[in-house]
Backbone and ligand atoms as CSV (ligand in chain L), in Angstrom:
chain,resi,resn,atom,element,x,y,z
A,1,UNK,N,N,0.834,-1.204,0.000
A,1,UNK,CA,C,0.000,0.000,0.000
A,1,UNK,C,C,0.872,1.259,0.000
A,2,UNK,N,N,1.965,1.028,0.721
A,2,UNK,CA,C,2.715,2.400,0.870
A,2,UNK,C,C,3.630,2.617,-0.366
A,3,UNK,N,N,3.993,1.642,-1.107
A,3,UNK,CA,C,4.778,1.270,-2.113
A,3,UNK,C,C,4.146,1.885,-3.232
A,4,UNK,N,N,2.585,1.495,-3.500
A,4,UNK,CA,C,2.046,2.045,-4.509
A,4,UNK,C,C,1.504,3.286,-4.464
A,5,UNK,N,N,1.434,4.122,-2.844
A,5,UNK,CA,C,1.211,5.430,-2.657
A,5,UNK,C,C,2.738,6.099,-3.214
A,6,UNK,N,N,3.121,5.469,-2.957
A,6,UNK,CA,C,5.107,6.725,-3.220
A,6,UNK,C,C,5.020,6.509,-5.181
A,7,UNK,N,N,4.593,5.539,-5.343
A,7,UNK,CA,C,4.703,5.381,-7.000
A,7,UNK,C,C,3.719,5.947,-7.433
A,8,UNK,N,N,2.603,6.359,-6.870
A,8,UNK,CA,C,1.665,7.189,-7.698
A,8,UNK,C,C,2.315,8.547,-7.456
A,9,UNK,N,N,2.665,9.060,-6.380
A,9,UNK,CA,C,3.000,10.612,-5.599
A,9,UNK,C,C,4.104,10.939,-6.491
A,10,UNK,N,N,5.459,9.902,-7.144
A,10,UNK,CA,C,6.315,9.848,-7.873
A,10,UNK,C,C,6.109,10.648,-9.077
A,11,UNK,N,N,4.824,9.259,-9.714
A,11,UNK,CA,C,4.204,9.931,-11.220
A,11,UNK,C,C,4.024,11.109,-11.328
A,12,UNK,N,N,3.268,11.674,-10.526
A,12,UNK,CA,C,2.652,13.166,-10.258
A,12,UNK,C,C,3.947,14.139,-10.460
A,13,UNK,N,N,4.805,13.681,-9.542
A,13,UNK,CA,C,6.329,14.633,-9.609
A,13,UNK,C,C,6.537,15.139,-11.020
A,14,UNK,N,N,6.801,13.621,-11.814
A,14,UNK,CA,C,7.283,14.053,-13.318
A,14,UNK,C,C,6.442,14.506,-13.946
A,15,UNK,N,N,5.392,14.330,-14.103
A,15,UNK,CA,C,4.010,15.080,-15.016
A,15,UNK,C,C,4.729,16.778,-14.423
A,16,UNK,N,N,4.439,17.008,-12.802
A,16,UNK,CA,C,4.867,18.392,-12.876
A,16,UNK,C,C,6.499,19.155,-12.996
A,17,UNK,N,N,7.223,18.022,-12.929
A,17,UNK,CA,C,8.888,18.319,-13.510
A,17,UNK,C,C,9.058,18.150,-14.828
A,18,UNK,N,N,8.197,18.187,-15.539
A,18,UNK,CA,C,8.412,17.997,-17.167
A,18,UNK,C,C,7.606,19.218,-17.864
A,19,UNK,N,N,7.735,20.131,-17.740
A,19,UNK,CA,C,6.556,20.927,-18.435
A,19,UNK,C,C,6.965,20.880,-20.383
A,20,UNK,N,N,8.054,20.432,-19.984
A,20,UNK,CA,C,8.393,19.826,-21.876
A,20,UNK,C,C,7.463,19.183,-22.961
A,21,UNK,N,N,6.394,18.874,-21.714
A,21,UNK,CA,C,5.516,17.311,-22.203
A,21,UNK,C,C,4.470,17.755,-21.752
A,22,UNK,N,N,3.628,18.938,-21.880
A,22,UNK,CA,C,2.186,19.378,-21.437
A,22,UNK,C,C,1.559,19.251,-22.490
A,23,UNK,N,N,1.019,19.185,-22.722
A,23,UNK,CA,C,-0.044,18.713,-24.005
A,23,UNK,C,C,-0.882,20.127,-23.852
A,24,UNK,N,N,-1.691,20.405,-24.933
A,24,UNK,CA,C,-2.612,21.885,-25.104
A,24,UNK,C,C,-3.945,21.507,-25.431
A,25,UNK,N,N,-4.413,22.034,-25.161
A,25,UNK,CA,C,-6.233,21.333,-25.889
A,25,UNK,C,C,-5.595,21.937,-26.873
A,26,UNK,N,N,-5.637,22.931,-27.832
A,26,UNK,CA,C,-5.556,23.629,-28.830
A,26,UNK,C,C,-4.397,24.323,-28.753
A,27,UNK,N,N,-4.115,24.811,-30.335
A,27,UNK,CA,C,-2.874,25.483,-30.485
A,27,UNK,C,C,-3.235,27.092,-29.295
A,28,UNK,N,N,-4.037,27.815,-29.487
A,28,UNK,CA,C,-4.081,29.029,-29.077
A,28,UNK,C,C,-3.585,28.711,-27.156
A,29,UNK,N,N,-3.944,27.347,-26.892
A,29,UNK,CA,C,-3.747,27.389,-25.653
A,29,UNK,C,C,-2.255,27.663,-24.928
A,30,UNK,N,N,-1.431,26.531,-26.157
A,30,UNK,CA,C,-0.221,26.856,-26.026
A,30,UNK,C,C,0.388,28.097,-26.891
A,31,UNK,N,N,-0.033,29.168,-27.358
A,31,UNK,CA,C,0.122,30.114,-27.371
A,31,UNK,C,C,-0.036,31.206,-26.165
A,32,UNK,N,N,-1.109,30.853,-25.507
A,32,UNK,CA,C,-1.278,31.883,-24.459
A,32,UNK,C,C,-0.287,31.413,-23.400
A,33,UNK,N,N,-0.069,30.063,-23.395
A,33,UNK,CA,C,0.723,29.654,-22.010
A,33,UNK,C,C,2.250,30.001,-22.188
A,34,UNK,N,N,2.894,30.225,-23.666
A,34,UNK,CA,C,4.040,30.936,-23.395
A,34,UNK,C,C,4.256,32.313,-23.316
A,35,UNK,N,N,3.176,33.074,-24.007
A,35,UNK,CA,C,3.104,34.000,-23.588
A,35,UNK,C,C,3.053,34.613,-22.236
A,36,UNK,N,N,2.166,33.769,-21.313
A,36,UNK,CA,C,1.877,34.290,-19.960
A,36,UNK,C,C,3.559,33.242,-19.268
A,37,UNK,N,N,3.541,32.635,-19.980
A,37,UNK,CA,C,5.380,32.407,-19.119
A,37,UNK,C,C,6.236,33.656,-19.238
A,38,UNK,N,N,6.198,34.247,-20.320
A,38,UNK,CA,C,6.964,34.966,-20.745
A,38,UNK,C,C,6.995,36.123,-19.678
A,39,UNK,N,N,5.867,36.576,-20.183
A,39,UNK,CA,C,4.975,37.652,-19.402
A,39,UNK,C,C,5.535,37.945,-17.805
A,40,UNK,N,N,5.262,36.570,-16.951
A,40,UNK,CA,C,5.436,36.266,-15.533
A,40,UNK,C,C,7.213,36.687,-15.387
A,41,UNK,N,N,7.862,35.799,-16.146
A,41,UNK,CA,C,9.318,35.687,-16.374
A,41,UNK,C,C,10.005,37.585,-16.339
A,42,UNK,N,N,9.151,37.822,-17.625
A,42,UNK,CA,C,9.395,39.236,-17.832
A,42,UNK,C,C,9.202,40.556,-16.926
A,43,UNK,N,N,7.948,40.051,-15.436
A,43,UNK,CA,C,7.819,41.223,-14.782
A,43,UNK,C,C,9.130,40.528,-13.468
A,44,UNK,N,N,9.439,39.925,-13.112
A,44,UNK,CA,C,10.103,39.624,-11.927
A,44,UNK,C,C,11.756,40.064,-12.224
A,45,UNK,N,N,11.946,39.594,-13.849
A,45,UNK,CA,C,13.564,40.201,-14.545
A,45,UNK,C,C,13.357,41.872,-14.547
A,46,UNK,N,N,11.993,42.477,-14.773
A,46,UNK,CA,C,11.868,43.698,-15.035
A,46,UNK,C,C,12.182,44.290,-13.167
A,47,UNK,N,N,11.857,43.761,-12.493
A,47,UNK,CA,C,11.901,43.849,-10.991
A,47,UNK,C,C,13.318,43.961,-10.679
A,48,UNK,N,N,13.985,43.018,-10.798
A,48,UNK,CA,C,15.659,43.539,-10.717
A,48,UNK,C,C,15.861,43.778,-11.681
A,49,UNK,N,N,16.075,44.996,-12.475
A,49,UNK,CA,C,16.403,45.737,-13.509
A,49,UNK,C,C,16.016,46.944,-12.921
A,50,UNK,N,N,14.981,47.106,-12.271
A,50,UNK,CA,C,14.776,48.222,-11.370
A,50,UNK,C,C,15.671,48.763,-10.459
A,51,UNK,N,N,15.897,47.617,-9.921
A,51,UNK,CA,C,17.159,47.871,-8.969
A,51,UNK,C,C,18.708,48.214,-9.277
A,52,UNK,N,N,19.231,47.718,-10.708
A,52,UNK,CA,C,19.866,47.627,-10.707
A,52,UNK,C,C,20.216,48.478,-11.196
A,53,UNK,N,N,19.239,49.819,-11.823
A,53,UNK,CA,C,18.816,50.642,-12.723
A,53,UNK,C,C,19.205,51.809,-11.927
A,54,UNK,N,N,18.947,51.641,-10.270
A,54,UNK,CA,C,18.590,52.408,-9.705
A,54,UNK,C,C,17.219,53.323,-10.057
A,55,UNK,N,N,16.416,52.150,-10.728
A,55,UNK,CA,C,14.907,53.167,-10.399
A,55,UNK,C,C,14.138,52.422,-9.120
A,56,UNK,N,N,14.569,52.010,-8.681
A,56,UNK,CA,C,13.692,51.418,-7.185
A,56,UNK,C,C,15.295,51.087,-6.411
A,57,UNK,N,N,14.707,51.144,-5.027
A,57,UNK,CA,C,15.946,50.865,-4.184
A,57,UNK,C,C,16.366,49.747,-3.811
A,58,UNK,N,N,17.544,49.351,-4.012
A,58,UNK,CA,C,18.216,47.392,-3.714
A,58,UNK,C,C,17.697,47.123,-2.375
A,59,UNK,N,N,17.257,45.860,-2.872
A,59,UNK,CA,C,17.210,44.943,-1.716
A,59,UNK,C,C,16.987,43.989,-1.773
A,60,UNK,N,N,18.372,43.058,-0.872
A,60,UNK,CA,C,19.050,42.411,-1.699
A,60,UNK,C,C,17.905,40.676,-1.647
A,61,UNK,N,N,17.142,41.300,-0.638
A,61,UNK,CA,C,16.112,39.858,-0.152
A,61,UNK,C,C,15.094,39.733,-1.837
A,62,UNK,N,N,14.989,40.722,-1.873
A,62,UNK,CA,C,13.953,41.137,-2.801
A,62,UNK,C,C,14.394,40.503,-4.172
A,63,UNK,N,N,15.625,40.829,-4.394
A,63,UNK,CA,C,16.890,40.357,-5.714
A,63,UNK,C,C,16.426,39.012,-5.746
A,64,UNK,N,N,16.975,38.623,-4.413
A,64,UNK,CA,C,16.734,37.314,-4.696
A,64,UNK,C,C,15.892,36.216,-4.866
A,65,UNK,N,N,14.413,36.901,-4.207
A,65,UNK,CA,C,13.324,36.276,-4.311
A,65,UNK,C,C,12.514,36.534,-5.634
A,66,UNK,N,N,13.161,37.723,-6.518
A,66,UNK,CA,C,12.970,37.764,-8.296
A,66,UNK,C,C,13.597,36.806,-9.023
A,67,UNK,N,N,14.656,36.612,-8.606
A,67,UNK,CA,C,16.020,36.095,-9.580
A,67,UNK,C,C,15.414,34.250,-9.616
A,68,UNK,N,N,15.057,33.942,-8.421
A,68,UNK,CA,C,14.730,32.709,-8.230
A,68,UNK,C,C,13.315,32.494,-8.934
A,69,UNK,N,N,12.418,33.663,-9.014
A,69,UNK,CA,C,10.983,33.450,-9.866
A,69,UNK,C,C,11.736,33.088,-10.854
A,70,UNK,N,N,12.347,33.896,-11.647
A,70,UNK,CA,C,12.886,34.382,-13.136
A,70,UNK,C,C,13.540,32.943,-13.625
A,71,UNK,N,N,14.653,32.199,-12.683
A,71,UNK,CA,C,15.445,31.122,-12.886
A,71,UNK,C,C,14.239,30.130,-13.401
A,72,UNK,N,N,13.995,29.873,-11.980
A,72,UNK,CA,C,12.113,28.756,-12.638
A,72,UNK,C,C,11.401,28.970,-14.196
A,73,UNK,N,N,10.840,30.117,-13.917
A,73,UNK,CA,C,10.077,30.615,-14.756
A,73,UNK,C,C,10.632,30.366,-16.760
A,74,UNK,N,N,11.939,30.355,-16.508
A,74,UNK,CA,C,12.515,30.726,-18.153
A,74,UNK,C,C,13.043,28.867,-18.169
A,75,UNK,N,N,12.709,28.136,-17.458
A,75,UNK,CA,C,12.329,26.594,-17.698
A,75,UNK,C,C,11.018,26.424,-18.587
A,76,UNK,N,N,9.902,27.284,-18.546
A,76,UNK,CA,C,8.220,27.140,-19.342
A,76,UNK,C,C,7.911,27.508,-20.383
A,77,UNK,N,N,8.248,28.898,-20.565
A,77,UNK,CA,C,8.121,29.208,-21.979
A,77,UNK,C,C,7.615,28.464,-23.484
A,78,UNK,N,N,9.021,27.690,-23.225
A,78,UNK,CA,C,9.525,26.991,-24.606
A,78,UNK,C,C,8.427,25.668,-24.613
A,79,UNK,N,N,7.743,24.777,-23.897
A,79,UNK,CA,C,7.188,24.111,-24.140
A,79,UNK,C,C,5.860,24.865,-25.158
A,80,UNK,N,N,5.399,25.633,-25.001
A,80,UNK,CA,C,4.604,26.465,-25.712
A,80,UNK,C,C,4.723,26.445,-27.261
A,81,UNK,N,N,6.139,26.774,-27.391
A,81,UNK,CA,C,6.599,26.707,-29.312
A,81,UNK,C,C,6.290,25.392,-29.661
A,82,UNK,N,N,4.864,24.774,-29.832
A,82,UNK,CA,C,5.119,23.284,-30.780
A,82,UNK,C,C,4.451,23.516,-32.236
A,83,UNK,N,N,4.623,22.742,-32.799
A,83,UNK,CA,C,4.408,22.661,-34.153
A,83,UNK,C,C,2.981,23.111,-34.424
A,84,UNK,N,N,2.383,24.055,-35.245
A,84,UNK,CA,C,1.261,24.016,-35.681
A,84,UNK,C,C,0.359,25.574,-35.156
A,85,UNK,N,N,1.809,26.433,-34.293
A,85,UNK,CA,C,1.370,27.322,-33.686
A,85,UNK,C,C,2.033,28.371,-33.925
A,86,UNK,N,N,2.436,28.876,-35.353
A,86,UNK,CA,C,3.484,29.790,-35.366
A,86,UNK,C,C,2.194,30.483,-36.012
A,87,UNK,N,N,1.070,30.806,-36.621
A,87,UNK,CA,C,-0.169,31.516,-36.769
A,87,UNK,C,C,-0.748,31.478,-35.438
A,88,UNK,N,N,-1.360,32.133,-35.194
A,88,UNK,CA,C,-2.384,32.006,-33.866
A,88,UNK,C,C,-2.943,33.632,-33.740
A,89,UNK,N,N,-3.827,33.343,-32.358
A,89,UNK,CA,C,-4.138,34.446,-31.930
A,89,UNK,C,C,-3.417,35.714,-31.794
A,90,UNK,N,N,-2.879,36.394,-31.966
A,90,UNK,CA,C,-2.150,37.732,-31.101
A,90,UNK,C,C,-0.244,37.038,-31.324
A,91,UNK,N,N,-0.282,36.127,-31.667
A,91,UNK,CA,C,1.198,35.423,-31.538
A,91,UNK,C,C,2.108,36.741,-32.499
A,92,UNK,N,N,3.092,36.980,-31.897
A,92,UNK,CA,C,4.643,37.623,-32.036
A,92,UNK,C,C,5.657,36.726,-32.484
A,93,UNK,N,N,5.429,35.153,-32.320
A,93,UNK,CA,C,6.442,34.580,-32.653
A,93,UNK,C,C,6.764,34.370,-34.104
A,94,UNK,N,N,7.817,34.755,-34.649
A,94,UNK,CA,C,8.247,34.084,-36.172
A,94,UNK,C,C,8.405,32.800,-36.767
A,95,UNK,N,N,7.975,32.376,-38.095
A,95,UNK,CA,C,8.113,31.405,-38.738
A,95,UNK,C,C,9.141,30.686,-38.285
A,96,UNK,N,N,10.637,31.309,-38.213
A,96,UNK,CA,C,11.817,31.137,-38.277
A,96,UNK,C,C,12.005,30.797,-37.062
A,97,UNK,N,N,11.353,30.533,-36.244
A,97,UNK,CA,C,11.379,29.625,-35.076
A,97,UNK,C,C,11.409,28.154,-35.091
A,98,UNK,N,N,10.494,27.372,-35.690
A,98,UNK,CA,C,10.073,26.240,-36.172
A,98,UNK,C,C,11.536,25.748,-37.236
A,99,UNK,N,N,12.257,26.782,-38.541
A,99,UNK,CA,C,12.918,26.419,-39.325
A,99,UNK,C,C,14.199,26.315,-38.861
A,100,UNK,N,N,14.556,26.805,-37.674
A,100,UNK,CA,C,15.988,26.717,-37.018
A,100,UNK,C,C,15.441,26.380,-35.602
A,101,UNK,N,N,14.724,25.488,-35.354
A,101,UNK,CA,C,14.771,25.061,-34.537
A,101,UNK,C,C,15.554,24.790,-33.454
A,102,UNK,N,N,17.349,24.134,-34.409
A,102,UNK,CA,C,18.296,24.305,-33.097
A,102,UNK,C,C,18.654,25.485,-32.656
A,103,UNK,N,N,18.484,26.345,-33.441
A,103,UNK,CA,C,19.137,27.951,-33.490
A,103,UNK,C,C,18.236,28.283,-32.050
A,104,UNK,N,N,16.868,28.078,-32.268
A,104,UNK,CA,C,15.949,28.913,-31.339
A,104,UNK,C,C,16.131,27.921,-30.015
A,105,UNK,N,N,16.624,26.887,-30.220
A,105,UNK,CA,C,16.443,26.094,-28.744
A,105,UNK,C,C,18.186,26.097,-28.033
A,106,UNK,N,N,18.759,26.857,-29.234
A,106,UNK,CA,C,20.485,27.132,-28.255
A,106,UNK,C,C,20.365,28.197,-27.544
A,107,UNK,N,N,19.671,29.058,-28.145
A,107,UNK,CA,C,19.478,30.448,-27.564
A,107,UNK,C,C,18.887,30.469,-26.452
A,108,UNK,N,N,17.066,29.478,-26.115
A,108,UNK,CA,C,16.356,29.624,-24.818
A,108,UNK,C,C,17.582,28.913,-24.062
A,109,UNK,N,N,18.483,27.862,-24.603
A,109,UNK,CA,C,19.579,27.442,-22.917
A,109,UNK,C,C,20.297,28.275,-22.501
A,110,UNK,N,N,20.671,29.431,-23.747
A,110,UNK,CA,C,21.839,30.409,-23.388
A,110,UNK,C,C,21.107,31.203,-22.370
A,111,UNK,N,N,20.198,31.582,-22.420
A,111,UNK,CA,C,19.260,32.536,-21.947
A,111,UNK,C,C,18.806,31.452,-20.209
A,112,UNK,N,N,18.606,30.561,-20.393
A,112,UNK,CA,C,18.134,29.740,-19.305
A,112,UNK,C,C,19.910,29.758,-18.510
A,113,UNK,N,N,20.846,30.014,-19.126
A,113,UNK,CA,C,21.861,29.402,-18.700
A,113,UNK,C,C,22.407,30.845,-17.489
A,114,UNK,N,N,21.914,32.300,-18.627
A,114,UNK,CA,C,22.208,33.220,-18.098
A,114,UNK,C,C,21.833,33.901,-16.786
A,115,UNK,N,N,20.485,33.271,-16.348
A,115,UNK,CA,C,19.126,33.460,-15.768
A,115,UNK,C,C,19.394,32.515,-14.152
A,116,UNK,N,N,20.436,31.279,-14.691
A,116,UNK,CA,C,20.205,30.388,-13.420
A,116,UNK,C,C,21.790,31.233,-12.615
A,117,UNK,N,N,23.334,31.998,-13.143
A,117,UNK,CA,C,23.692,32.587,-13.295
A,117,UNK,C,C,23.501,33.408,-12.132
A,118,UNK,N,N,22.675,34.534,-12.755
A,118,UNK,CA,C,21.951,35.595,-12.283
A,118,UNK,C,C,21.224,35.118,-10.549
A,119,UNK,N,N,20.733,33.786,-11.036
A,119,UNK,CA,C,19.493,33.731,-9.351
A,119,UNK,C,C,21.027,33.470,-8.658
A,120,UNK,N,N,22.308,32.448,-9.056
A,120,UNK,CA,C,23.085,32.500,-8.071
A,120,UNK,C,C,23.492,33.657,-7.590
A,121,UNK,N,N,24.304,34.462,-8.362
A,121,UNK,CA,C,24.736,35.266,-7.659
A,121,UNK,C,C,23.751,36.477,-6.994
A,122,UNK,N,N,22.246,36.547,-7.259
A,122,UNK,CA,C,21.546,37.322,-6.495
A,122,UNK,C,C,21.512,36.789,-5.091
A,123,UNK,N,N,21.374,35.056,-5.037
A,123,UNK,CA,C,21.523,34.586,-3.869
A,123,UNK,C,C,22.443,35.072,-2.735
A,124,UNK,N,N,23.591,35.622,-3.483
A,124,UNK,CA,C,24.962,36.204,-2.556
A,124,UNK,C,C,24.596,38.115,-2.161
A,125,UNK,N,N,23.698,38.352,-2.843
A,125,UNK,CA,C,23.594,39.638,-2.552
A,125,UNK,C,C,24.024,40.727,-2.766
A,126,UNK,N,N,25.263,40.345,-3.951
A,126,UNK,CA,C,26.172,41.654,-3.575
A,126,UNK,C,C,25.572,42.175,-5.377
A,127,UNK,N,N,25.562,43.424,-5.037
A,127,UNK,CA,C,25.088,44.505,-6.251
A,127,UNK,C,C,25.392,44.438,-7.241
A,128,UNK,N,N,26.768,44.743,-7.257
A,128,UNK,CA,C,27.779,44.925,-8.750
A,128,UNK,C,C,27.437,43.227,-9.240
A,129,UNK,N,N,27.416,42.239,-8.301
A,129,UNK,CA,C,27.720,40.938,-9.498
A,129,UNK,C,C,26.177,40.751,-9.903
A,130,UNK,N,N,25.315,41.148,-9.273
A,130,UNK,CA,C,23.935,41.137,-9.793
A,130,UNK,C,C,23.492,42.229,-10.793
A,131,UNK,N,N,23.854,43.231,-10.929
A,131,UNK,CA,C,23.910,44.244,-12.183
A,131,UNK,C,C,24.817,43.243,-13.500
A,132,UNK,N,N,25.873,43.079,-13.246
A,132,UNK,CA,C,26.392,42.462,-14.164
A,132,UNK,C,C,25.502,41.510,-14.860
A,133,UNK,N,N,25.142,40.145,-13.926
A,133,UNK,CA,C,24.628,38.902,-14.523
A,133,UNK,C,C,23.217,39.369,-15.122
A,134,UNK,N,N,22.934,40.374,-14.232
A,134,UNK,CA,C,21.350,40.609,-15.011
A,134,UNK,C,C,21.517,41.097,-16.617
A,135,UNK,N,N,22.950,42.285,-16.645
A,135,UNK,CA,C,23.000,42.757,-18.424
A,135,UNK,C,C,23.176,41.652,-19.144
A,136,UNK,N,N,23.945,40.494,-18.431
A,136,UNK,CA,C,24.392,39.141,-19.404
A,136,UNK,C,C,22.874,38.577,-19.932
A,137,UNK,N,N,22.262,38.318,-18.800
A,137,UNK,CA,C,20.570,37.905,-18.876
A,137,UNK,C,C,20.117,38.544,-20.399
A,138,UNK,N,N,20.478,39.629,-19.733
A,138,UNK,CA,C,18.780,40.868,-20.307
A,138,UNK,C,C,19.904,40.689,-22.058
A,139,UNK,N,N,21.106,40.212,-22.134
A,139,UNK,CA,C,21.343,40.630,-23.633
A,139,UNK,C,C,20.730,39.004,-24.466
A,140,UNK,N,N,20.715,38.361,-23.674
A,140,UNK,CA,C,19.891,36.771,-24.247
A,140,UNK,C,C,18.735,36.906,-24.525
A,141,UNK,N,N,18.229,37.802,-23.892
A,141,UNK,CA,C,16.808,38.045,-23.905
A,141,UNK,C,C,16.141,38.648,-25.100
A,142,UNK,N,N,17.341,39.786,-25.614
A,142,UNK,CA,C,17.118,40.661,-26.531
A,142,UNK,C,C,17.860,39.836,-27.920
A,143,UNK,N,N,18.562,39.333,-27.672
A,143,UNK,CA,C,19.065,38.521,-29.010
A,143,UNK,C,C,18.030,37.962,-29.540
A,144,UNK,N,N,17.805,36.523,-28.554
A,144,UNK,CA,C,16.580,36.076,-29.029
A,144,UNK,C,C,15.256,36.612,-29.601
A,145,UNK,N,N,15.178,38.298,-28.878
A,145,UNK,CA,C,13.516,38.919,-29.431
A,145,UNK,C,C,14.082,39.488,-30.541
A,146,UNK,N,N,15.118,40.080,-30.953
A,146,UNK,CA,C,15.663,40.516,-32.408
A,146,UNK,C,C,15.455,39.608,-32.915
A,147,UNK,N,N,15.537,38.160,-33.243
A,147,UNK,CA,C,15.204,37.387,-34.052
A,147,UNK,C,C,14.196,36.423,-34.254
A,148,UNK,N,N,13.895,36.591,-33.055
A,148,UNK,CA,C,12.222,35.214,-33.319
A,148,UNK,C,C,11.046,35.858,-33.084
A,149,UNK,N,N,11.077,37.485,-32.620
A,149,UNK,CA,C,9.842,38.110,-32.135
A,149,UNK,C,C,9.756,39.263,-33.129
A,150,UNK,N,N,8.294,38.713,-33.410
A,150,UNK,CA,C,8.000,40.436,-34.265
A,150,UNK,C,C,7.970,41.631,-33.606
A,151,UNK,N,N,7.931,42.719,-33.944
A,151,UNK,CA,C,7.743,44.039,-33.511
A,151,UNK,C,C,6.464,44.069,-33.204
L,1,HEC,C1,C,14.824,31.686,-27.281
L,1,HEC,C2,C,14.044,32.871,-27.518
L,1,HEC,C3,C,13.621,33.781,-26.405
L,1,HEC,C4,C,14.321,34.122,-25.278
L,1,HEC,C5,C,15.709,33.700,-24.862
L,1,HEC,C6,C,13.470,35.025,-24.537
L,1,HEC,N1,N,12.304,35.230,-25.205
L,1,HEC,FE1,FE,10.760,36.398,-24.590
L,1,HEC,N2,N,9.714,35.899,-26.268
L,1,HEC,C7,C,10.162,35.090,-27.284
L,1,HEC,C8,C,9.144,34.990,-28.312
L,1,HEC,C9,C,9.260,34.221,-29.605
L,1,HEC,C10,C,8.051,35.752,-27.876
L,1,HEC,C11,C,6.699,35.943,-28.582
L,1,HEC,C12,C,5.739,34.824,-28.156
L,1,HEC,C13,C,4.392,34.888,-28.809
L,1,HEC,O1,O,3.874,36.010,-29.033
L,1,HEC,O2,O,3.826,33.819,-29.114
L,1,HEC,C14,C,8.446,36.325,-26.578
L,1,HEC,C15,C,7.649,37.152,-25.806
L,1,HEC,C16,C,8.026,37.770,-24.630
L,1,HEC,C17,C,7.216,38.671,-23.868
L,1,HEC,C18,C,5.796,39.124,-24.250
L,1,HEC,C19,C,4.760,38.079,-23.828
L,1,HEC,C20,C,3.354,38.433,-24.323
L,1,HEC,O3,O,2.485,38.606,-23.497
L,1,HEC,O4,O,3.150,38.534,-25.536
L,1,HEC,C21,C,7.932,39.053,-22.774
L,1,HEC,C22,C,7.499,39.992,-21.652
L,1,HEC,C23,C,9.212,38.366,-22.848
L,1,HEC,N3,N,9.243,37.595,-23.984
L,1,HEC,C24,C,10.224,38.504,-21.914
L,1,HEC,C25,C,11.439,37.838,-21.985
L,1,HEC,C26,C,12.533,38.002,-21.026
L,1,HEC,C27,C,12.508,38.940,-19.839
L,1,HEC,C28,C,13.529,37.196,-21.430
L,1,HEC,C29,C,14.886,36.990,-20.803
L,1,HEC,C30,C,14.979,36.755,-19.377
L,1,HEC,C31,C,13.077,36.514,-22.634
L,1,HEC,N4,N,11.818,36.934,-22.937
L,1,HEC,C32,C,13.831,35.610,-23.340
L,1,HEC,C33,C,11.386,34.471,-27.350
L,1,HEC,C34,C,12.350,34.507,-26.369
């Protein structure tokens, strides 16, 4: 009994550690769901950028409890881009997503890579290395929207 409670509680884990493998009722669904990843991702990075901007004042608890949304968060996105959804509702994303596929999926790791980066050293607190990792961030961010996001 307890054996087959830990193996069901298990299953559950990976269904929610895989968001690679979410299935959509419809394309628009997984359109909206990377968008609103994006979205989520985009106000917590916009949050330390504030700080680092000096348009809001550091703190450094605060850094870090963004940096760690942001780290998570830029794991979701990408399940969203599947085949059959580069038309949609309101979608920004380009064709040329789908046709360089590796191109667009080196870039979300560079960007995922820059992001996990960033939550470390926000973890440590100190300013200057969190200004830094965030411009490294924020230039992955912008590479990628120069090329896969419309205006
Ligand atoms: C690998 C490519 C890629 C990377 C890296 C990337 N984005 Fe995006 N982003 C996109 C694409 C493509 C769209 C348009 C999605 C759509 O409209 O379907 C988008 C859309 C957005 C949006 C608008 C969402 C909406 O509601 O339409 C925000 C905000 C955003 N990204 C923030 C960020 C931030 C912040 C980062 C870096 C931490 C980032 N993105 C990194 C490709 C990327």
């Amino acid at each position: 009994m307890k054996l087959l409670t830990a193996v069901a509680t298990c299953a559950a884990c990976i269904v929610i550690a895989s968001p690679a493998s979410a299935q959509f009722q419809k394309p628009d669904d997984a359109i909206a769901y990377r968008q609103g990843a994006m979205n989520v991702m985009g106000e917590h990075f916009g949050r330390i950028g504030a700080m680092v901007n000096n348009k809001a004042p550091f703190d450094a608890k605060l850094a870090a409890e963004n940096a760690a949304v942001v780290a998570f968060m830029s794991k979701l996105p990408f399940a969203g881009f599947i085949e059959g959804t580069e038309k949609g509702h309101d979608t920004k994303a380009k064709p040329a997503i789908w046709k360089e596929a590796d191109k667009f999926k080196a870039a979300a790791t560079k960007m995922q890579e820059d992001v996990a980066k960033l939550n470390t050293v926000a973890q440590g607190g100190n300013m200057d290395e969190i200004k830094a990792a965030f411009g490294e961030a924020g230039k992955s961010c912008k590479a990628c929207h120069d090329e896969y996001r419309a205006k």
